[in-house]
Every structure is written in C-alpha cells, then in structure tokens.
MARBA-3410 file (N, C-alpha, C, O; in Angstrom, 1 decimal):
199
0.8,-1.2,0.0,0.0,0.0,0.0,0.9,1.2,0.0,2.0,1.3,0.5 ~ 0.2,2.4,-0.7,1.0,3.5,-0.8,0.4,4.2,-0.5,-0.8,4.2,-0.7 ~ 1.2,5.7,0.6,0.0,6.4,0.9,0.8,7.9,-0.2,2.0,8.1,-0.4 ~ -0.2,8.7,-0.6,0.5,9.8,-1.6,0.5,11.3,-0.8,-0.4,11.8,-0.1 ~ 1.5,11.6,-1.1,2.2,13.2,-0.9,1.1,13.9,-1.8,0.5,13.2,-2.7
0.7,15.4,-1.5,0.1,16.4,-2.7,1.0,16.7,-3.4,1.9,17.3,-2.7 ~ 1.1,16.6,-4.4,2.2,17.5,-5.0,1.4,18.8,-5.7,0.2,18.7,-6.1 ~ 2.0,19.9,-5.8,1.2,20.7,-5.8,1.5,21.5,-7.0,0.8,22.5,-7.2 ~ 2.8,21.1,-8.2,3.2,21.5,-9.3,2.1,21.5,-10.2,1.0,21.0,-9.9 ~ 2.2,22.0,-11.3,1.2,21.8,-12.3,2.0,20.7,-13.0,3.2,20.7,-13.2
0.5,19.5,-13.5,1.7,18.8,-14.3,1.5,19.3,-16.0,0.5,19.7,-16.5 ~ 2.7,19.1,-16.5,2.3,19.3,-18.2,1.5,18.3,-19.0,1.2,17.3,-18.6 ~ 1.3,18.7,-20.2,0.4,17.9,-21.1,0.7,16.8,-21.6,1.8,16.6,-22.2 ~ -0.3,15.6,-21.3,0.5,14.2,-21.6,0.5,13.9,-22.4,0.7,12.7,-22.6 ~ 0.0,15.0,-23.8,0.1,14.9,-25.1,1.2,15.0,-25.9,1.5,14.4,-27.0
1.8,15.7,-25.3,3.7,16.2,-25.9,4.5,15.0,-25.4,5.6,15.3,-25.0 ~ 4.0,13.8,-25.4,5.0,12.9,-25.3,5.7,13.1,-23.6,6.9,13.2,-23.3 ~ 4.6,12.9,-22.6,4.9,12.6,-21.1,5.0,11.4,-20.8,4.4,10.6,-21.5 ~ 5.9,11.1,-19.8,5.6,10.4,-19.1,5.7,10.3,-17.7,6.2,11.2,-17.1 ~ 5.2,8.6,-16.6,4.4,8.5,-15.9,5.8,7.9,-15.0,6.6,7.0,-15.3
5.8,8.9,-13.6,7.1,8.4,-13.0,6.3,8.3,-11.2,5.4,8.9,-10.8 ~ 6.8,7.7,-10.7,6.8,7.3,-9.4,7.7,7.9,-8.5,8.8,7.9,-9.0 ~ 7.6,8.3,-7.7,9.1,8.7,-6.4,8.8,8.4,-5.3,7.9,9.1,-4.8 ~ 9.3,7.3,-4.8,9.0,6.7,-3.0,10.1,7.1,-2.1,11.2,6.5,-2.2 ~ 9.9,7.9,-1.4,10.3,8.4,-0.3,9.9,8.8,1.1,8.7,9.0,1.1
10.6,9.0,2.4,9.5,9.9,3.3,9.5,10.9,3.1,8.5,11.5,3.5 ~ 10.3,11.4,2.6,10.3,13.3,2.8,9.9,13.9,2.2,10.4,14.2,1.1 ~ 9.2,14.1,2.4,8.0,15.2,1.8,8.9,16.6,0.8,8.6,17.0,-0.3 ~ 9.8,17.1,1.5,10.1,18.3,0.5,11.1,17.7,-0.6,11.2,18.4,-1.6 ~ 11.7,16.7,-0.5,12.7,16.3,-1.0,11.7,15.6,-2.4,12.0,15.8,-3.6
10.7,14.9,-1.9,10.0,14.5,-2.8,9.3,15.2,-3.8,9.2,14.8,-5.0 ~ 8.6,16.8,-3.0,8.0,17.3,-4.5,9.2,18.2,-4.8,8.9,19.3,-5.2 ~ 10.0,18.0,-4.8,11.3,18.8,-5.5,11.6,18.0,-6.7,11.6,18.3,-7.9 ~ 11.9,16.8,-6.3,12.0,16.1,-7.0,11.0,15.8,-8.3,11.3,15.6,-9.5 ~ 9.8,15.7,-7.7,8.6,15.6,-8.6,8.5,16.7,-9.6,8.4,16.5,-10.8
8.6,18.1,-8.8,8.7,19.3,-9.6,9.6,19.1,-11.0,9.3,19.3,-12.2 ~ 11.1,18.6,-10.5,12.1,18.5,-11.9,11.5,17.5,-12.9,11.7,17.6,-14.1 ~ 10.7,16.5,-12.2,10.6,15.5,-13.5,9.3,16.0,-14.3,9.1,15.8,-15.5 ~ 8.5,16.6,-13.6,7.5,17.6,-14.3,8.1,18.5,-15.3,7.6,18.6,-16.4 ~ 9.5,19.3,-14.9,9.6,20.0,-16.2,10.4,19.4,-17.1,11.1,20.3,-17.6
10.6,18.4,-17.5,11.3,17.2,-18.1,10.0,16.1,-18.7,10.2,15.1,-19.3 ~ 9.1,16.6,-18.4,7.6,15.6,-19.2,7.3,15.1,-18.2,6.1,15.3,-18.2 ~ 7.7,14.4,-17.1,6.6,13.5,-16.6,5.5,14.2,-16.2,5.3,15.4,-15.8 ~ 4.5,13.1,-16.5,3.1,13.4,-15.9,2.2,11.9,-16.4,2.3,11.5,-17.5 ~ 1.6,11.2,-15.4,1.5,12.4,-14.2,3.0,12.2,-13.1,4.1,11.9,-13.6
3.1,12.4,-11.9,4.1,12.1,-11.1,3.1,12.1,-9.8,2.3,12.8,-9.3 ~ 3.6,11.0,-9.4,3.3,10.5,-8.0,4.1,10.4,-6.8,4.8,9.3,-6.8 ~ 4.2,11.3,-5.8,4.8,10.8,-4.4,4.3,10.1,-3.5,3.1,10.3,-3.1 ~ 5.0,9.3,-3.1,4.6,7.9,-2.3,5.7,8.2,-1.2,6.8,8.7,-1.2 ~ 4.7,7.6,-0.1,5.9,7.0,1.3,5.1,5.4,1.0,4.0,5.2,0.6
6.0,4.6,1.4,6.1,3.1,1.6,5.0,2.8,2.3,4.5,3.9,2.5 ~ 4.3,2.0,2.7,3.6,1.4,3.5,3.1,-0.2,3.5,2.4,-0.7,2.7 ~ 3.7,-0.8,4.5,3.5,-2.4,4.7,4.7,-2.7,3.9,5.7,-2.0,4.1 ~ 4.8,-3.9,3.0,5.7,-5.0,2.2,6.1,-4.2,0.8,5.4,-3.7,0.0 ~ 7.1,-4.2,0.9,7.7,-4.1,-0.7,6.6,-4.3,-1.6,6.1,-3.5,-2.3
6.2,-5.8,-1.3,5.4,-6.5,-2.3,3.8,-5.7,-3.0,3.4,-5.3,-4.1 ~ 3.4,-5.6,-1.4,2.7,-4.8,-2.1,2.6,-3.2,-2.9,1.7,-2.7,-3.5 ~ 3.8,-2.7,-2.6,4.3,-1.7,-3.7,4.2,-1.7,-4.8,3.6,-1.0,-5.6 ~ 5.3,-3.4,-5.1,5.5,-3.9,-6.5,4.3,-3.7,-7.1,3.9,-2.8,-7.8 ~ 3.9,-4.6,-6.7,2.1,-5.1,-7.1,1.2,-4.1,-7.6,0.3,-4.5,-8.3
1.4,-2.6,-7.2,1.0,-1.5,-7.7,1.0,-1.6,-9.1,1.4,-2.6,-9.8 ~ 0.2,0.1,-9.7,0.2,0.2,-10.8,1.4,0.4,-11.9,1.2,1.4,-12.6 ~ 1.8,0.2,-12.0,3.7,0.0,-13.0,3.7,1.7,-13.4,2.6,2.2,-13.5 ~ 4.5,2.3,-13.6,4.6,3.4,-14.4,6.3,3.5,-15.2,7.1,2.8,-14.7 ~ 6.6,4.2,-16.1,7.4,4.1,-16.7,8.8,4.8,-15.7,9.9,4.4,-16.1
8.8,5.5,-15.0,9.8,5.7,-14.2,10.1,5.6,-13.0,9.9,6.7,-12.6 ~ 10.5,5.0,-12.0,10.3,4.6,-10.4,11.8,4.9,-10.1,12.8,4.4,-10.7 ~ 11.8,6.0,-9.1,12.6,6.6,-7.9,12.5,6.1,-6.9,11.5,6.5,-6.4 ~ 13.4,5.2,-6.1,13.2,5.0,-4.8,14.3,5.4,-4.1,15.4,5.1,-4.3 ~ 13.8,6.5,-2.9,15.2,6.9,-1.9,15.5,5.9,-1.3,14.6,5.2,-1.0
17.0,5.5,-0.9,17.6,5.0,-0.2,17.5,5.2,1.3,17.9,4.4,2.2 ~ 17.1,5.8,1.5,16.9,6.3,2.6,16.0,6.2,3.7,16.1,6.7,4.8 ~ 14.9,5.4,3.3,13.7,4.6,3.8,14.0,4.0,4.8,15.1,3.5,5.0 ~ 12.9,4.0,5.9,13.5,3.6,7.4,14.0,1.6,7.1,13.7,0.6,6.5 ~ 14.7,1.9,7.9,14.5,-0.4,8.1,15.1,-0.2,6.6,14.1,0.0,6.0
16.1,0.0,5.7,16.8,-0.1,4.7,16.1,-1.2,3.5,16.4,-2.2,2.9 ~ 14.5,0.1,3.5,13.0,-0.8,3.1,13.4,-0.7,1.4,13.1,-1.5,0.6 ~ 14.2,0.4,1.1,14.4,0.8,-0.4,15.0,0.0,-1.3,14.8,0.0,-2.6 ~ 16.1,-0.9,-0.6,16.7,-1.7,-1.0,15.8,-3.1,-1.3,16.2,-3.9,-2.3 ~ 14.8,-3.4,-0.6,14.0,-4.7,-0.9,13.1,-4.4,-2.1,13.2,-5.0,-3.2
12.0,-3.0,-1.8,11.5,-2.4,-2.4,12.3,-2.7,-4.2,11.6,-3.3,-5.0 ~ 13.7,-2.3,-4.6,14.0,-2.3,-5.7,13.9,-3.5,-6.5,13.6,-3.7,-7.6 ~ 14.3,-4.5,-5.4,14.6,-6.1,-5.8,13.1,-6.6,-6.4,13.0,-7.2,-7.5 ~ 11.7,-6.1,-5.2,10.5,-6.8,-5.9,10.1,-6.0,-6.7,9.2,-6.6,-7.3 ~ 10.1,-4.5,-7.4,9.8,-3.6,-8.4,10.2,-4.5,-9.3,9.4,-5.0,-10.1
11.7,-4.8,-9.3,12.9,-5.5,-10.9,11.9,-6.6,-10.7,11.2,-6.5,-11.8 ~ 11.3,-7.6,-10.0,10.8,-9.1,-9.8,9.3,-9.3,-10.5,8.8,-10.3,-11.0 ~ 8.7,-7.5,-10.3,7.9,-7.0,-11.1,7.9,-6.9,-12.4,6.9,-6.8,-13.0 ~ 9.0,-6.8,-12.9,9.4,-6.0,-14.1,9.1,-4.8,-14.6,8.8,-4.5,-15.7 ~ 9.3,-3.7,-13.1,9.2,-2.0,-13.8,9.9,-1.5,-14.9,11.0,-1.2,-14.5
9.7,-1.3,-15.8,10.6,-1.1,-17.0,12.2,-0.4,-16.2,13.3,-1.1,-16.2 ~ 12.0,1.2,-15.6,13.2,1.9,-15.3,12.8,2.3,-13.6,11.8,3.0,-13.1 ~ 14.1,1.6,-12.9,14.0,1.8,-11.8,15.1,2.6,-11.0,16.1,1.9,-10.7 ~ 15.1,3.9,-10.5,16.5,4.4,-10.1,16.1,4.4,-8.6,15.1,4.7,-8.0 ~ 18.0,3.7,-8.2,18.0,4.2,-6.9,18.4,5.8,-6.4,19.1,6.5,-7.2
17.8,6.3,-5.0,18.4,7.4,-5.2,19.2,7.7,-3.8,18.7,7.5,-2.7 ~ 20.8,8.2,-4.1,21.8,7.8,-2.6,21.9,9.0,-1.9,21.5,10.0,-2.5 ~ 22.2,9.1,-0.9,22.6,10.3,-0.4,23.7,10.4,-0.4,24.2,9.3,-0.7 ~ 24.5,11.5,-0.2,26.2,11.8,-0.6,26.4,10.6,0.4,25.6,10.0,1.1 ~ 27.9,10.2,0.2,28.7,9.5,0.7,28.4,8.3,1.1,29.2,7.6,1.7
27.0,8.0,0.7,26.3,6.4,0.2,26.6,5.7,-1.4,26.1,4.8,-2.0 ~ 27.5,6.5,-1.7,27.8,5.7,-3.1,28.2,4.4,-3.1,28.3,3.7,-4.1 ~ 28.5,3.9,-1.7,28.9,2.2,-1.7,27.7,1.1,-2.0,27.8,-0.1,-2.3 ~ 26.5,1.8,-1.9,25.1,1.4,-2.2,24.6,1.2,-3.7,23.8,0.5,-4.2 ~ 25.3,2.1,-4.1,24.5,1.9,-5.8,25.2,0.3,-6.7,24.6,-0.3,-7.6
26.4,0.0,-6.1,26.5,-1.4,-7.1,25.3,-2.3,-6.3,24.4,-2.8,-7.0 ~ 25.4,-2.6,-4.8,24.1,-3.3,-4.5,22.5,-2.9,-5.4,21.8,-3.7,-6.0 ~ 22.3,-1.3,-5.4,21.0,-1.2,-5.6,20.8,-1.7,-7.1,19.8,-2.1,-7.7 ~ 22.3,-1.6,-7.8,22.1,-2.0,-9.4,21.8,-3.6,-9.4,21.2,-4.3,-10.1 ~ 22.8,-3.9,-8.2,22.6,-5.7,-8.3,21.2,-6.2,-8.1,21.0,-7.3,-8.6
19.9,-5.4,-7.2,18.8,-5.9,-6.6,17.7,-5.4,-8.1,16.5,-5.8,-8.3 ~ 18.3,-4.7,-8.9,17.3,-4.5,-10.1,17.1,-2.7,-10.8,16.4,-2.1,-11.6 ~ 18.1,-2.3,-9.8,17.8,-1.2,-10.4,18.8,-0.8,-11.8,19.8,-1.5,-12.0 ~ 18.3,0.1,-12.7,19.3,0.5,-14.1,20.0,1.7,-13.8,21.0,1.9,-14.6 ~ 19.8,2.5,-12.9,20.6,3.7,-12.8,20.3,4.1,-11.1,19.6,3.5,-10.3
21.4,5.3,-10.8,21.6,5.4,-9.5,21.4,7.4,-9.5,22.0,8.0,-10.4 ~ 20.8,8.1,-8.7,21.2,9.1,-8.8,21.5,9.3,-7.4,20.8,8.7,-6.6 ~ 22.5,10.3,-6.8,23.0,11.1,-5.8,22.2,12.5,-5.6,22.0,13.5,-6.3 ~ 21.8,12.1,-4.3,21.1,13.5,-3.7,22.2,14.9,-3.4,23.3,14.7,-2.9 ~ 21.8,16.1,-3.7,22.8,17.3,-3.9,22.8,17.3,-2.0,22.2,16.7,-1.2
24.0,18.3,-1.8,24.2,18.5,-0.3,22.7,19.3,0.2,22.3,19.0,1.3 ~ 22.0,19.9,-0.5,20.9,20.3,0.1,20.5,19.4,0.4,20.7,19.2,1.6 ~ 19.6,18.3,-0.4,19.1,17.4,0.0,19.3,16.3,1.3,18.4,15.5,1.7 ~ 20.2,16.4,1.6,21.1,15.5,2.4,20.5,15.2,3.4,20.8,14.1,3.9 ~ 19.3,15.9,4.3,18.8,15.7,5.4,18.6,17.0,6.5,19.4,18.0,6.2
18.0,17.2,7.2,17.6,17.9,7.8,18.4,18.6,8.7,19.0,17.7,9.3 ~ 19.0,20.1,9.4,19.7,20.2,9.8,19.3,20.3,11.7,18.2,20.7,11.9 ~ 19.9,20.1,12.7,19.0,20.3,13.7,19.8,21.2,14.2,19.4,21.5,15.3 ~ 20.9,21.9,13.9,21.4,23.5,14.3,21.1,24.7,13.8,20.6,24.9,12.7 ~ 21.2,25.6,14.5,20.7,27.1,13.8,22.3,27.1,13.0,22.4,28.2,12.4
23.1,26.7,12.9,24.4,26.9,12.4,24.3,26.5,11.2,23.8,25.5,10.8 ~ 24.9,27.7,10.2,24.7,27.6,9.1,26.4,26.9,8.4,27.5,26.6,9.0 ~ 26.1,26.8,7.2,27.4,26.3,6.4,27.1,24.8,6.4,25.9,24.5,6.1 ~ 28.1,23.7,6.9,28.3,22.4,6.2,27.5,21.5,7.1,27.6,20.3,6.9 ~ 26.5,21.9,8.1,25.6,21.5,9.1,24.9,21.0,8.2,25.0,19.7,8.2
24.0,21.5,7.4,23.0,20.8,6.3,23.7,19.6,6.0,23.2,18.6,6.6 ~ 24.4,19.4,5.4,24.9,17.9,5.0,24.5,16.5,5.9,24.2,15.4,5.4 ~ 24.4,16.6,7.2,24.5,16.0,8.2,23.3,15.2,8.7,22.8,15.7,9.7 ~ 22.9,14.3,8.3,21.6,14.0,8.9,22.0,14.1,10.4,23.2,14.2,10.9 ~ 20.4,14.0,11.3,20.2,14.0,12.7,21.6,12.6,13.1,22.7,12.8,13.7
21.0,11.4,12.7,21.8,10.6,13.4,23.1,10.6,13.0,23.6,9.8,13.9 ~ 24.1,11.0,12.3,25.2,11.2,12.0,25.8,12.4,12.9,26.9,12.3,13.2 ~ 25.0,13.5,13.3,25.0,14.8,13.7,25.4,13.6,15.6,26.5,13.7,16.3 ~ 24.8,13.0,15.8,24.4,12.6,17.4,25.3,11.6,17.4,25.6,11.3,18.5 ~ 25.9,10.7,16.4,27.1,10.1,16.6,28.5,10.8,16.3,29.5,10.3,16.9
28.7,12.0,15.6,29.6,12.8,15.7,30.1,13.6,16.6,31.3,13.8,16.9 ~ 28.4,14.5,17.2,28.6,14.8,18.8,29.5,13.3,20.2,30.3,13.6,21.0 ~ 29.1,12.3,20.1,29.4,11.3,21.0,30.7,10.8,20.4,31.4,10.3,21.3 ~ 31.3,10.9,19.4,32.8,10.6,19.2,33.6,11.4,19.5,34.8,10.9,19.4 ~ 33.7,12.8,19.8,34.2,13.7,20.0,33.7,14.2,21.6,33.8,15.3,21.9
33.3,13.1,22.5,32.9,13.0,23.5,34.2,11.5,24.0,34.4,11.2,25.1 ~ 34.6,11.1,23.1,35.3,10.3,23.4,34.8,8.5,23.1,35.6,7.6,23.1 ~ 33.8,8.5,23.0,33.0,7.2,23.2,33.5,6.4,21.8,33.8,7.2,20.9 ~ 33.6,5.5,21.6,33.3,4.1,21.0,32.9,3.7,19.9,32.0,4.5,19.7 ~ 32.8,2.8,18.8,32.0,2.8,18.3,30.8,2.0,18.8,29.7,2.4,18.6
31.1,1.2,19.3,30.2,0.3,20.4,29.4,1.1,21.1,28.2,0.8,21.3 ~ 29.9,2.3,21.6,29.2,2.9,22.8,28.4,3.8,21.9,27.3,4.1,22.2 ~ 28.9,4.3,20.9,27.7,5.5,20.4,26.5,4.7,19.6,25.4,5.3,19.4 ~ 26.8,3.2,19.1,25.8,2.4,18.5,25.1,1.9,19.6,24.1,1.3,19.3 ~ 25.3,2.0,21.0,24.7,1.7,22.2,23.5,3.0,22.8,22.4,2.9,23.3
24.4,4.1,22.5,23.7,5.6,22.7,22.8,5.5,22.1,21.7,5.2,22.7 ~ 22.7,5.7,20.5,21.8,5.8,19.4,21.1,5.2,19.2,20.1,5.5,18.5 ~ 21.4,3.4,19.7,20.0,2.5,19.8,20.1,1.9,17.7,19.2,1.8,16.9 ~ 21.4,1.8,17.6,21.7,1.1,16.4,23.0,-0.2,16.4,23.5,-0.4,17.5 ~ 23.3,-0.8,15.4,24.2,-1.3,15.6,25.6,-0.8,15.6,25.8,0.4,15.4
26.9,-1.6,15.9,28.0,-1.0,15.9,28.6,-1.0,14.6,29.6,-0.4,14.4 ~ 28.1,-1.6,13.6,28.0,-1.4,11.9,27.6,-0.1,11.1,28.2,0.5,10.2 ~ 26.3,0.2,11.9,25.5,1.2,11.6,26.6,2.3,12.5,26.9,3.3,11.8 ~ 26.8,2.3,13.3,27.2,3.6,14.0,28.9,4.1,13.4,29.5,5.2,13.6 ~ 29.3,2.7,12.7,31.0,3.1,12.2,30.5,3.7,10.5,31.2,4.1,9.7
29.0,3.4,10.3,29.0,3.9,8.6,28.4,5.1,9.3,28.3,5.8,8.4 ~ 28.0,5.7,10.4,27.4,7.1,10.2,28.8,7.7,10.6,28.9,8.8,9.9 ~ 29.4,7.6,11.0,30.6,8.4,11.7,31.5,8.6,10.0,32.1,9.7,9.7 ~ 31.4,7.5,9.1,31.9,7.2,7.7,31.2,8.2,6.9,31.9,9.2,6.5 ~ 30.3,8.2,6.8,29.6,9.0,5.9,29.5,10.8,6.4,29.0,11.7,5.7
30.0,10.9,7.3,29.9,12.5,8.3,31.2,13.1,7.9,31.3,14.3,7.6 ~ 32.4,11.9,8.0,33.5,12.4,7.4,33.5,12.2,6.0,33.7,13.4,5.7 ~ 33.4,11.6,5.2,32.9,12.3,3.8,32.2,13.1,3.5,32.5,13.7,2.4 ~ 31.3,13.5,4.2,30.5,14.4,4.0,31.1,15.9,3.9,30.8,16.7,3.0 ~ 32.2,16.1,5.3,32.7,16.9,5.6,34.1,17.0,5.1,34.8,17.9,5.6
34.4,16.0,4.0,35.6,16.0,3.4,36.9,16.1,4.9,37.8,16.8,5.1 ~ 36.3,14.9,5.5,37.5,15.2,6.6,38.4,14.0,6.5,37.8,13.0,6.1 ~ 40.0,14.0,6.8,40.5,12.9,6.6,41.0,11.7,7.1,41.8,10.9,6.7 ~ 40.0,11.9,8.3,39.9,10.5,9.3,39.2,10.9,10.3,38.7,12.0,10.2 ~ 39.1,9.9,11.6,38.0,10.8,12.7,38.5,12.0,13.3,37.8,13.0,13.2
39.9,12.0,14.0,40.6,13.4,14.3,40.2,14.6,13.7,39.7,15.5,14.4 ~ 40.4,14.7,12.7,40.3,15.6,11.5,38.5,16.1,11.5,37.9,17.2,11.5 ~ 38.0,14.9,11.3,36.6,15.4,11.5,35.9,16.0,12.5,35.0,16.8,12.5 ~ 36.7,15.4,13.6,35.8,16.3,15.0,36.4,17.5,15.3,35.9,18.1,16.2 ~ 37.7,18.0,14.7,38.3,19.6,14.3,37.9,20.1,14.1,37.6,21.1,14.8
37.4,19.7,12.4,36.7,20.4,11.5,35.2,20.6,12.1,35.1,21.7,12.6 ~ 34.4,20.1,12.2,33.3,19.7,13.2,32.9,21.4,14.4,32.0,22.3,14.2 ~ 34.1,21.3,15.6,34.1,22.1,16.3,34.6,23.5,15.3,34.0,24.6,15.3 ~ 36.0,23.2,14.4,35.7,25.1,14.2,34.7,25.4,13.4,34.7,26.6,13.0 ~ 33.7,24.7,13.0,32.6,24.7,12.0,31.0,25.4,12.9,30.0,25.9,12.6
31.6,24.9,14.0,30.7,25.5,15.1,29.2,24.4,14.8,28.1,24.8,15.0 ~ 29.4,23.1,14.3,29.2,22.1,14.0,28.5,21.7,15.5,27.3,21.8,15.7 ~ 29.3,21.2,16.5,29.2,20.4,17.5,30.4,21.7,18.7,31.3,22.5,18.3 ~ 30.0,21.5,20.0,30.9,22.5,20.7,32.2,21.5,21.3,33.1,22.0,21.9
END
C-alpha cells in the first residue's frame, strides 16, 4: 500500500510525449522537489509515495514508466523495495543515494535497479542546528554520533547511545566524514568544532 504526498506542481500535457514516474520516499520536501524537476522534463502524471507495509505490495502497484526509490527509507525498506519492483518488471528503476552512500549503488544496481542518482548536499537531510554552512549535510543521526565521538565514546558505545548497531554507528561516523571531506576521525571532529558544528 501506498499512501501519496500532494504535489502541488502543475503537471504538463501528456500529449507532448509525457511520461508517468513514481518517487517513493519519506520526505515530503525532497520529494515534491523532485517531482517538480521530472514535471519539467515531461513527466506526468508524477506521483509521491511513502512506503507502507511490504515491498510486495508496492510492486504489485500500478507499473509506471519511471520509479525513484530513496535510499533512505526507514528499516533499509528501499533496498528490498528495488529487488521486488525489478521481480515485477518496472521497466526503469532508479536508486536514489545520499552523498557518501555511493557504496550502495553497485548493491541497488545488483537488486534490479538500471541507474543510480545522488542527492545534492541540500538534500542531504535535515539540519538540527541554527548553524549555518556544512551543518546541512548532516543528517540527525550522523550529527548525534559525531557529537558522542568527539565525547570520546566508541563505536560500540555510540551504537549503544543511538539504539543502532555497531556497523551502523561506524557507517554514520563514515559518511559525516565524507561528508565533511575530513580525513579521518581526528580531523573530523576539528573540523566539526571550528565549523561550530558540535561544541
């Protein structure tokens, strides 16, 4: 089951040769941004979706000629999501990464997708500082494992804090320093504090 975003673009004429694209994500702004561009590029109609229940029943949906799925989906739903879309036979399915998730796109190509696109640093996630500059990049949980490593903690202990695994908490700490083009943890939690980042 899918539940839909408004999108609130006008769509163009699906006489001039449109077509019909999908975008499954949670985020709402990320999504009609997205929708917006493929609107002025022909699609129409365009539909935003957040996930709901089973992949399967996604698949099982109405087919349309373009399917976007963020990576980013809670429970790493996007990734199954692609495998029963391809099992479906969606004609064109893109994954879509956030910076410094590029290690995801050979998997998402291997589960059925044909192309990969990378979300711009805007998109990146939500920022939870009034601090401006390279804060944006940062999702929340990368932000609260970067605060706790520069607290001294672990990777064990901040995947203990954050209520994830210790896999998950060495790929957020991974992706914060790429993010921030830093060149190891030291370097990142430098960069970090003179960024006015974390205190």
């Amino acid at each position: 089951m899918l539940f839909p975003f408004p999108v609130t673009s006008q769509s163009p004429d699906r006489a001039r040769g449109g077509f019909s694209a999908l975008v499954v994500t949670c985020d709402r702004v990320f999504g009609s941004r997205l929708a917006g561009g493929l609107m002025r590029v022909g699609a129409n109609p365009v539909h935003v979706v957040r996930p709901a229940g089973e992949p399967k029943r996604t698949a099982a949906s109405e087919s349309r000629d373009l399917v976007l799925v963020d990576l980013d989906l809670p429970q790493d739903a996007g990734m199954g999501l692609i495998a029963e879309l391809s099992r479906h036979h969606w004609p064109s399915i893109v994954a879509v990464l956030s910076p410094g998730s590029s290690h995801l796109a050979d998997a998402a190509v291997h589960n059925g997708a044909r192309s990969f696109l990378v979300k711009s640093v805007r998109e990146a996630g939500p920022a939870e500082s009034s601090s401006q500059g390279r804060i944006g990049v940062l999702t929340s949980s990368e932000l609260r494992a970067l605060k706790l490593l520069a607290d001294g903690s672990s990777d064990a202990v901040i995947a203990r804090e954050i209520g994830v695994s210790t896999a998950r908490a060495t790929g957020l700490l991974r992706r914060a320093r790429l993010k921030l083009g830093a060149r190891d943890r030291a370097h990142l939690v430098s960069l970090a504090i003179r960024a006015n980042i974390i205190d």
